[in-house]
N, C-alpha and C positions, 0 to 999 in steps of 0.2 A: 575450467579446472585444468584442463590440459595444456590450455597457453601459460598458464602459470608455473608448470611442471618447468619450461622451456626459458622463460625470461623473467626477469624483475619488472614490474607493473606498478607505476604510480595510482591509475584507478581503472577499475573497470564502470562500463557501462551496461546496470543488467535493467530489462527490459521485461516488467508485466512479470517477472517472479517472485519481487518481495512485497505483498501486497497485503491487502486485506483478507486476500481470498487463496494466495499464496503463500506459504514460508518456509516451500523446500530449501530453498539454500541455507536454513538453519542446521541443515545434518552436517554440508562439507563445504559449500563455498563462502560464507562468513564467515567460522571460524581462523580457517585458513585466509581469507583478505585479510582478520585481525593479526591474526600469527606474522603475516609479512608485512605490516603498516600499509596494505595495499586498499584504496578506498574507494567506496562504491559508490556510482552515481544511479538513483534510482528512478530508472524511467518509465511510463505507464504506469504510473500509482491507480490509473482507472482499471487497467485491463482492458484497453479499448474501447473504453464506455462506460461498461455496466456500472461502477461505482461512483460517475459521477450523474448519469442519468437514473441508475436506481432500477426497481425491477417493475415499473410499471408498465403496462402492456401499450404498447405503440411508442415507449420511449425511445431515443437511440442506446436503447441494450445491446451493445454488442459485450462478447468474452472473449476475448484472442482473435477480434477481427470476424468470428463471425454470429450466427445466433446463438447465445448461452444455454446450455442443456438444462433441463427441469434440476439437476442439482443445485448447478450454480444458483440458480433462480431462490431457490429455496432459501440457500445461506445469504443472499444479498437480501432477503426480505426480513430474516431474522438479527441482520446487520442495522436494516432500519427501523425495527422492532426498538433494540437496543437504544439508537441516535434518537428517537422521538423519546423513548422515556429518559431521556441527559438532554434533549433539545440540545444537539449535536448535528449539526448536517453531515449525511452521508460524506460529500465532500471533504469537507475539512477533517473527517477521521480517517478518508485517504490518504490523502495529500499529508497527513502528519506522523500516522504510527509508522512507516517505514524509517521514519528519524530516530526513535528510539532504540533503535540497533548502533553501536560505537562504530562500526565501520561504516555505515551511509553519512558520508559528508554532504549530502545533495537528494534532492529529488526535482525531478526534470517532470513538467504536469506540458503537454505536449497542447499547447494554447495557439488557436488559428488568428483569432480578434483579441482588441485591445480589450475586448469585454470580458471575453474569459482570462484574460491575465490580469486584469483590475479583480474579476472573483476567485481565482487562484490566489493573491495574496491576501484576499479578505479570508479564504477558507487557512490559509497558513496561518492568519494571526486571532481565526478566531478560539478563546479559549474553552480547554475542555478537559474537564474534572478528573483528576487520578481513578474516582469510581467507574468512571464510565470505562478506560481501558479495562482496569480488573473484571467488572461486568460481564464482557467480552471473552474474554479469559474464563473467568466462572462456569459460563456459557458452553466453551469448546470450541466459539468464534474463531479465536488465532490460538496460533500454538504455545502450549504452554511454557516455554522456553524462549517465546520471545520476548525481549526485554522492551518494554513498557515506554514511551513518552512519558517525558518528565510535566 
């Protein structure tokens, strides 16, 4: 917010906050990228892990790098509460609802092997039902103000 006070920004790079499990910058830093045509690249759509490994115990669960607190835990179980009754992977509801915001032109899935970038693009193209975001929404999953993948 405050480099933006300062200069004109073609995009920024926000990291592990517009998530599943995040969507603070819905109060003041997306509006504002919209307001300047300034546009987001969305990196960490896991969170360090947790939503792409899930919250099963001995998984690589991490949340900001390191062990997720019994909240977190709670809402990524009820996240894949949600993805099993839409047969949805956890995954591909990361990796896609921070697209449904008009200022994310990108999301950056942070892939070491050619094998998690061959299932990074399988979870981008796999599809997933209008019910299943609203669901979520319904729920108190994501914020109510976040606007929805098409």
């Amino acid at each position: 917010m405050e480099l933006l006070e300062h200069c004109q920004l073609d995009c920024i790079l926000l990291a592990g906050r517009y998530t599943l499990l995040e969507q603070t910058p819905l109060e003041t830093l997306l509006p504002l990228c919209e307001s300047r045509g300034v546009s987001i690249l969305c990196g960490g759509p896991f969170n360090s892990g947790i939503l792409a490994a899930g919250s099963r115990a001995g998984a690589r669960s991490h949340y900001n790098y390191v062990a997720p607190p019994p909240a977190v835990i709670e809402k990524v179980r009820a996240l894949e509460t949600v993805c099993a009754e839409f047969s949805v992977p956890l995954q591909a509801a990361a990796l896609q609802f921070p697209l449904g915001h008009p200022a994310v032109a990108s999301v950056v899935a942070g892939c070491v092997t050619g094998a998690e970038s061959r299932n990074a693009l399988a979870m981008f193209r796999h599809a997933i039902p209008a019910g299943f975001w609203a669901a979520l929404r319904d729920r108190g999953l994501i914020d109510a103000r976040a606007p929805l993948p098409a």
